[in-house]
C-alpha positions as CSV (number, residue, x, y, z in Angstrom):
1,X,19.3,8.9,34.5
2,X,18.1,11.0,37.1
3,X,17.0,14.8,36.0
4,X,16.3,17.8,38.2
5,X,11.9,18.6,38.3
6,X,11.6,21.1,35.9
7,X,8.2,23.0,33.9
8,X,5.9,20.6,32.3
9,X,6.1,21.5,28.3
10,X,2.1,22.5,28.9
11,X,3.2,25.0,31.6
12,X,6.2,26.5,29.2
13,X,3.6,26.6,26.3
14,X,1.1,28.6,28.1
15,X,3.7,30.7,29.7
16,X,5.2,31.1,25.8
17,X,1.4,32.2,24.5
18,X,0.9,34.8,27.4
19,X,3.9,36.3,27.1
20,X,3.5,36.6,22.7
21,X,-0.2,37.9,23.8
22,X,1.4,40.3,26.2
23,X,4.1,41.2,23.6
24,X,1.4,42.0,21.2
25,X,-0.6,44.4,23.0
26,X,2.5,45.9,24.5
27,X,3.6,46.4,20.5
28,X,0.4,47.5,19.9
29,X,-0.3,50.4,22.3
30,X,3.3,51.5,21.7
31,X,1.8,51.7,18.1
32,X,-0.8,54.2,19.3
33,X,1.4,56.0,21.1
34,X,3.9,56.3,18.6
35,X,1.8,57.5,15.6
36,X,-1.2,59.2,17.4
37,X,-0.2,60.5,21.0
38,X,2.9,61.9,20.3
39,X,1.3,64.5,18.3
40,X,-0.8,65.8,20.6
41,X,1.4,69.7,22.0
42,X,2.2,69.5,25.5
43,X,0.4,73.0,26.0
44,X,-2.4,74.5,23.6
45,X,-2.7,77.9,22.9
46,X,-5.9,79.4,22.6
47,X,-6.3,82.9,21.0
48,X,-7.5,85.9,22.7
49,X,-11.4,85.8,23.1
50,X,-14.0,88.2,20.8
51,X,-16.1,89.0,23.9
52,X,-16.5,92.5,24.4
53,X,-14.9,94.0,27.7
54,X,-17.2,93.9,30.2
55,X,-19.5,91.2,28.9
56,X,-20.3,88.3,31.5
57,X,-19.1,84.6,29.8
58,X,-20.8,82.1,32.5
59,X,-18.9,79.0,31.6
60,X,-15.8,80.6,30.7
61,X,-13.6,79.3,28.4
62,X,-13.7,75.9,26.9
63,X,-11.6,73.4,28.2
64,X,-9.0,71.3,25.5
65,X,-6.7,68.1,26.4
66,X,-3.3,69.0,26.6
67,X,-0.7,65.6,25.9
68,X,-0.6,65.4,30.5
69,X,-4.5,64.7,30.2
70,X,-4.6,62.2,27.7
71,X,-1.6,59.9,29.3
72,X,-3.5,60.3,32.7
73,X,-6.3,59.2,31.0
74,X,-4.5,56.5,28.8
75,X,-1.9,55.3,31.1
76,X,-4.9,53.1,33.1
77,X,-6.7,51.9,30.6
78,X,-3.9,50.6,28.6
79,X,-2.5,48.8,32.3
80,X,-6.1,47.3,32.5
81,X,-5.6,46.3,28.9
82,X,-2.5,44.7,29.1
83,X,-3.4,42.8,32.9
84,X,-6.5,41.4,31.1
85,X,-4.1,40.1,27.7
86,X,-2.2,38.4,30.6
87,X,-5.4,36.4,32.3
88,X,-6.8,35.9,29.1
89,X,-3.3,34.8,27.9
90,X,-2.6,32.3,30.2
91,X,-6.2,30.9,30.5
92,X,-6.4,30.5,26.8
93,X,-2.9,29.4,26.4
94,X,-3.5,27.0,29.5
95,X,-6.5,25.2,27.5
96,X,-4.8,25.4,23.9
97,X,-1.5,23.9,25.4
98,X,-3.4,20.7,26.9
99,X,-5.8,20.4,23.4
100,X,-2.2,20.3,21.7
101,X,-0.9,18.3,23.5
102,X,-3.5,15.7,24.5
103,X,-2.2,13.2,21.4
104,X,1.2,13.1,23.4
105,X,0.1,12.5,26.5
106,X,-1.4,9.1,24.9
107,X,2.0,8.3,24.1
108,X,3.6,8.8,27.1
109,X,0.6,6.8,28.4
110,X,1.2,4.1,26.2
111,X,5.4,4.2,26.5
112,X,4.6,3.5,29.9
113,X,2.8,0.4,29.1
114,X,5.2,-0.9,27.0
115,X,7.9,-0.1,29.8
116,X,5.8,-2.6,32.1
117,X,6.0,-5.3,29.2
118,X,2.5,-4.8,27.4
119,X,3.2,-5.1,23.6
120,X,-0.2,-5.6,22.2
121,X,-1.1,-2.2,23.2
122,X,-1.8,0.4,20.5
123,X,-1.8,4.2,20.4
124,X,-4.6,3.8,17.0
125,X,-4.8,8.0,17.0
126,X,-7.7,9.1,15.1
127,X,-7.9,12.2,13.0
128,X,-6.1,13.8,9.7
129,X,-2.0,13.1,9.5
130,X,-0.3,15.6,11.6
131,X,3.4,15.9,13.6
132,X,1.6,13.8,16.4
133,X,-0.5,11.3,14.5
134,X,2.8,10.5,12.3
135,X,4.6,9.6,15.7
136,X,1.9,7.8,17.1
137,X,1.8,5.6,13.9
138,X,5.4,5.3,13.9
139,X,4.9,4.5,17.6
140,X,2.7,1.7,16.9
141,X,4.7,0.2,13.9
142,X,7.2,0.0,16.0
143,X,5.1,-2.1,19.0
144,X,4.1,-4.7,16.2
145,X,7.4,-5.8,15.0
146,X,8.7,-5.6,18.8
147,X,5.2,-7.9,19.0
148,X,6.2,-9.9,16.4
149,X,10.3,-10.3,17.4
150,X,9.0,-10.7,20.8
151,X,6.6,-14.0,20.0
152,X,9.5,-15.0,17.2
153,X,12.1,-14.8,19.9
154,X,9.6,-17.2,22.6
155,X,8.5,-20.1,20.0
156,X,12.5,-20.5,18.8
157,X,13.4,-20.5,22.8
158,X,10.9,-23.2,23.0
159,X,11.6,-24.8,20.0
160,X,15.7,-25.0,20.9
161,X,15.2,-26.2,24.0
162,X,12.7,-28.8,22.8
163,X,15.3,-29.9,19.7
164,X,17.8,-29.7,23.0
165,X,16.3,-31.9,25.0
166,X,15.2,-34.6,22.6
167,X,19.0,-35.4,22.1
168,X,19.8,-35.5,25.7
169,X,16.5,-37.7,26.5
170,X,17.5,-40.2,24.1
171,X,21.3,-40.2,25.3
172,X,19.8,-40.7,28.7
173,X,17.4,-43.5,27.7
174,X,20.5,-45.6,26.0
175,X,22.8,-45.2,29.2
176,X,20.2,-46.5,31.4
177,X,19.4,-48.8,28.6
178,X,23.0,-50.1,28.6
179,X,23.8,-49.8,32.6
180,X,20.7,-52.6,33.1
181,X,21.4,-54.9,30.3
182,X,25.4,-55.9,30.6
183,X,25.3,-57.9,27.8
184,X,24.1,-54.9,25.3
185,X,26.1,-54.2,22.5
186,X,28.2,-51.5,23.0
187,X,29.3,-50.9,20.0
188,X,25.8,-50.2,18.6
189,X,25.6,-48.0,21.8
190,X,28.2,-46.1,20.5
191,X,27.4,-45.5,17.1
192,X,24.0,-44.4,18.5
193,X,25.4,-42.4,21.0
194,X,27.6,-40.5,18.2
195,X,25.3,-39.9,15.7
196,X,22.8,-38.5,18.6
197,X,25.7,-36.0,19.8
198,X,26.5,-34.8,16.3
199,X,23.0,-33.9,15.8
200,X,23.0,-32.0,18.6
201,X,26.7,-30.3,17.9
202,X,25.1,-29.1,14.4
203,X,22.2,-27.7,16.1
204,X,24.2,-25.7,18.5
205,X,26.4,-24.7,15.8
206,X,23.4,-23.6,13.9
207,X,22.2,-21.7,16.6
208,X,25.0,-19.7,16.9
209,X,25.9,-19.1,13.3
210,X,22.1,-17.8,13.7
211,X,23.0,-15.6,16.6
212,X,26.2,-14.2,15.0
213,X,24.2,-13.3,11.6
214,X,21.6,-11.6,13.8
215,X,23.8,-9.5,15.3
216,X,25.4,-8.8,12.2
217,X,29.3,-9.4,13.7
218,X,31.4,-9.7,11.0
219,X,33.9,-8.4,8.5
220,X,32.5,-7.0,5.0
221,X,34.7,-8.0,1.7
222,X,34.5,-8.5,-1.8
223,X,32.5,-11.7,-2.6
224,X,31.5,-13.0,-5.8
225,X,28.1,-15.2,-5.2
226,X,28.9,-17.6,-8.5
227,X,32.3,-19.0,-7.0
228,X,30.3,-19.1,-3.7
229,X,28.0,-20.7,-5.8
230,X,30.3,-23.2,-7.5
231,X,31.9,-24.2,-4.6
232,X,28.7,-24.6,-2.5
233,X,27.8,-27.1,-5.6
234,X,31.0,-29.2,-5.4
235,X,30.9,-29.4,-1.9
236,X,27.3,-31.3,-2.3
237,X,28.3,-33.0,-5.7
238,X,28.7,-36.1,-3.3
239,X,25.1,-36.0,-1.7
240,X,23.2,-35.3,-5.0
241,X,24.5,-38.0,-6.5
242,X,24.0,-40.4,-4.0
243,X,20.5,-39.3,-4.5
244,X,20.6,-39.9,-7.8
245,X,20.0,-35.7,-8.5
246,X,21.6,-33.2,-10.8
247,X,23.3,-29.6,-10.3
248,X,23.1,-27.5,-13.1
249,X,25.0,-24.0,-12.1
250,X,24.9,-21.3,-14.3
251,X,25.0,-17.4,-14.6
252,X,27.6,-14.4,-14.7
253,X,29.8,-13.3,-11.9
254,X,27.9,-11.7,-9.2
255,X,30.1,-9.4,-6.9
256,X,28.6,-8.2,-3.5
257,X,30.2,-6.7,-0.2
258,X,30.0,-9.1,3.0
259,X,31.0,-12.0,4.5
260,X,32.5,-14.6,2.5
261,X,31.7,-17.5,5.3
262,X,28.2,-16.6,6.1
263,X,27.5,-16.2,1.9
264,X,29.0,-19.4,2.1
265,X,26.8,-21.1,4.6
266,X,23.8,-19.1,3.0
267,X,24.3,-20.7,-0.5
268,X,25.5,-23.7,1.3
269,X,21.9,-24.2,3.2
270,X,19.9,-23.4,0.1
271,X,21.6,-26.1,-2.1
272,X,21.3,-28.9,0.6
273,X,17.5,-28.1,1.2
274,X,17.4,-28.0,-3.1
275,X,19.0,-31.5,-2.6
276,X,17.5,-32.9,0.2
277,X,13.8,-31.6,-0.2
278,X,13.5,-33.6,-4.0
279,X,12.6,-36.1,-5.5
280,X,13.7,-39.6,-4.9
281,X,15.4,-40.3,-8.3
282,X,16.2,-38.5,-11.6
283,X,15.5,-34.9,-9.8
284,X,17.4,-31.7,-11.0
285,X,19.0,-28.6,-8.8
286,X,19.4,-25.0,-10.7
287,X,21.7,-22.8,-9.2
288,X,22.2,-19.5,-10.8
289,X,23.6,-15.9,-10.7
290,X,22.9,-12.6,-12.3
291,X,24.2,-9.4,-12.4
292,X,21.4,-6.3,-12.2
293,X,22.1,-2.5,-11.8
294,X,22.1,-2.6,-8.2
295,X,21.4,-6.0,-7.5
296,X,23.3,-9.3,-7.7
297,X,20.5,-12.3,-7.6
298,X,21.2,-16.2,-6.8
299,X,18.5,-18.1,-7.6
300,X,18.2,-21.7,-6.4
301,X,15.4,-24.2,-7.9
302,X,14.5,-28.0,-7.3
303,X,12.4,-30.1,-8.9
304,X,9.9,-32.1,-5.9
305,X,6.3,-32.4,-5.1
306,X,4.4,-29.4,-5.4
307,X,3.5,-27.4,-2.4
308,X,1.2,-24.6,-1.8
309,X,1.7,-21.0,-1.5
310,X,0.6,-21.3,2.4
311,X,3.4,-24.1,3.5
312,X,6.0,-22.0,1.4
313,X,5.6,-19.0,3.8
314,X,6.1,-20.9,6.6
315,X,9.0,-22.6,6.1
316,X,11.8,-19.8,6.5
317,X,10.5,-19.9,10.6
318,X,13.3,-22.0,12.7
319,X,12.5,-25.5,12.7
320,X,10.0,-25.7,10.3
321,X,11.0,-28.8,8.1
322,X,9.1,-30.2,4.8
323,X,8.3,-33.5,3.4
324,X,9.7,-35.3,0.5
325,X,13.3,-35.7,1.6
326,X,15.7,-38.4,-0.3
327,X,17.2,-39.4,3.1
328,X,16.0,-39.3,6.7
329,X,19.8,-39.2,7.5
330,X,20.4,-35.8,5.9
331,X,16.8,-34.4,7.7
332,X,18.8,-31.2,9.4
333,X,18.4,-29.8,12.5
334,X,15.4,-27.3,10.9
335,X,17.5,-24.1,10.9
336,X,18.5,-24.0,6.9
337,X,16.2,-21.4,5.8
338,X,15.7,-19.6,9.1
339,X,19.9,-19.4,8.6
340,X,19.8,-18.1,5.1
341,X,16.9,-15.4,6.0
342,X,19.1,-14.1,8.7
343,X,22.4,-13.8,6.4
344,X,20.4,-12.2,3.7
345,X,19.0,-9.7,6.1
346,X,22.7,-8.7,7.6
347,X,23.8,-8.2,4.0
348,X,20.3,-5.9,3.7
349,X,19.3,-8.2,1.1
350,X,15.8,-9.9,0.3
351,X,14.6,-13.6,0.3
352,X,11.9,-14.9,-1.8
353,X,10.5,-18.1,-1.2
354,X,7.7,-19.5,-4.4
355,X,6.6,-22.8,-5.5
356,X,7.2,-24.4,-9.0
357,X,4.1,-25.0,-11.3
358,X,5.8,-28.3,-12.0
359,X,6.7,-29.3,-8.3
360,X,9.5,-28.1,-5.6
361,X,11.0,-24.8,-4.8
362,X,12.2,-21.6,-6.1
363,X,14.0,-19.7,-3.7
364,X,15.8,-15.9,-4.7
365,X,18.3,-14.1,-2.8
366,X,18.8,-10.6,-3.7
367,X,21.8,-8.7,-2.5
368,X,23.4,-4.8,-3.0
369,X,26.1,-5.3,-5.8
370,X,29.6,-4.2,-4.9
371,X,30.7,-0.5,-6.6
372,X,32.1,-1.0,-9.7
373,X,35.6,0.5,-8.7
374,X,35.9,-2.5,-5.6
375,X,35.5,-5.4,-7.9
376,X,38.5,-3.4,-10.2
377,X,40.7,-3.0,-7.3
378,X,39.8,-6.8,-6.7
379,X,41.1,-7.6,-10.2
380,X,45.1,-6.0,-9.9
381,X,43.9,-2.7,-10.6
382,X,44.9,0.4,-8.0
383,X,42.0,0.2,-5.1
384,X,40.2,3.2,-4.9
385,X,38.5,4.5,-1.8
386,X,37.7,2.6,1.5
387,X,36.7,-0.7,-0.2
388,X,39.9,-1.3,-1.9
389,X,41.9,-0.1,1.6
């Protein structure tokens, strides 16, 4: 947007100090005017002299100020008084206004930077907290998650487009494959050929559903995480029994505001990673759900190998995958967790990622619970307020 030149702030300060300095001495010879000057008679009498008639008086008779002689005399000095507030006023305010604002013009300095794409640059003001030192850390804390969205943003851009293109190679490789060799078996050309392209249909689907919880585009309702939970488990039944697992769900109902597809997909993701990331035979899923004062909690545990507290804290980033799965065919497109961190973040939840003494995963989504009079105008009752409209 294009403005009109105008004052620098430095300028209007020191123009803002001169003028309260000329104020003051303007108040304050008023002051002397008004309680000392004002009493001084515009003409004083003197009384008749005791000097005998006749008798020379050399120096005649002494001379007193009337109010006429003391304005002459005061008017000047209080106009050099007031022109020397005014240089002294605008030098002083001059050098006060650029010490004050010397901590600004860092930001501006370092704005400026970050306008021309440099986001490892820091303000780091030094000095106690004040107005300027709070913005300039704000500033900063700012720069380092923009830093850190920034370089998150790059390694999944290379990351999709590597997971993109390793689909595509390989289709490329079997059509060459199959346009020299005319006595190939099409058939297994075309089973290959399909399960490559649904692989890379459920990463672009992935993507997107990552895109959409990002941007936090959707419609908020009343959900209750232990149906989600329930039928999250019965969708995977199949799979964990194939595997030879168990799912054990369990806990109270859970009510929360948001999207019932995205919860969905969210409990959905955590299960199948609980399922797939386990052991080979004989392993166990927990899911669970609590009601706390604020909160509503689902809490999804696997038994599995036991992994450190470094590898867990990895694993949430995009296409990050683990070891110990029950079958290569069921291996993802390594956007699970980075899917569920995303949708617990649009529902201005948390996600907590720990290992299990004995081996596998713990994993904890926290979530606002809904107001108590939404999940009762949920139930049949008469909705009260926006969330029952």
């Amino acid at each position: 947007m294009d403005r009109a030149p105008g004052l620098s702030v430095r300028l209007k300060l020191t123009l803002s100090y001169a003028g309260f300095l000329m104020l003051a001495g303007a108040l304050l010879l008023a002051t002397v005017w008004v309680f000392l000057l004002r009493y001084v008679p515009e003409v004083i009498y003197f009384p008749p002299s005791s000097t005998p008639p006749g008798t020379f008086e050399p120096f005649g008779p002494p001379f007193v100020p009337d109010r006429s002689d003391l304005l002459r005399a005061f008017g000047p000095k209080a106009a050099a008084v007031l022109a020397f507030l005014l240089v002294f006023g605008l030098g002083g305010g001059w050098i006060l206004a650029g010490s004050m604002l010397a901590p600004l013009t860092r930001i501006k300095n370092a704005t400026r930077l970050v306008a021309n794409g440099s986001l490892s640059h820091r303000i780091e003001m030094e000095g106690r907290r004040d107005e300027f030192r709070e913005l300039a850390d704000a500033f900063d804390a700012m720069l380092a998650r923009l830093e850190a969205h920034d370089a998150e943003q790059q390694r999944f851009a290379a990351n999709a487009s590597h997971e993109l293109r390793t689909p595509l190679a390989i289709t490329q490789t079997l059509l060459d494959v199959a346009r020299n060799d005319s006595n190939h078996d099409t058939g297994e050309l075309v089973d290959r050929l399909h399960f490559i392209n649904t692989r890379a249909i459920d990463l672009t689907e992935a993507m997107l559903l990552l895109s959409r919880a990002n941007q936090r585009s959707f419609n908020r309702d009343y959900v209750d995480l232990s149906l989600i939970a329930e039928e999250a488990t019965e969708t995977l039944l199949p799979l964990a029994e194939k595997g030879g697992l168990t799912i054990e769900t369990s806990g109270d109902i859970a009510p929360t505001i948001g999207s019932h597809a995205l919860l969905l997909q969210m409990t959905t993701n955590l299960v199948h990673n609980a399922i797939v990331h386990n052991v080979p035979e004989q392993g166990t899923v927990w899911v669970t759900t609590s009601l706390r004062p604020k909160t509503v909690v689902l809490i999804v545990e696997n038994t599995g190998e036991k992994l450190s507290t470094q590898f867990v804290s990895t694993i949430v980033e995009p296409f990050q995958r683990g070891t110990g799965r029950i079958r290569n065919s069921h291996a993802g497109v390594g956007l699970g967790l980075a899917i569920v961190r995303s949708i617990t973040q649009a529902h201005d939840g948390t996600l907590t990622l720990a290992p299990r003494a004995a081996g596998g995963l713990r994993v904890t989504v926290r979530l606002p619970a809904a107001p108590p009079h939404t999940a009762r105008s949920r139930s049949g009752e008469p909705p009260h307020g926006p969330a029952g409209e």
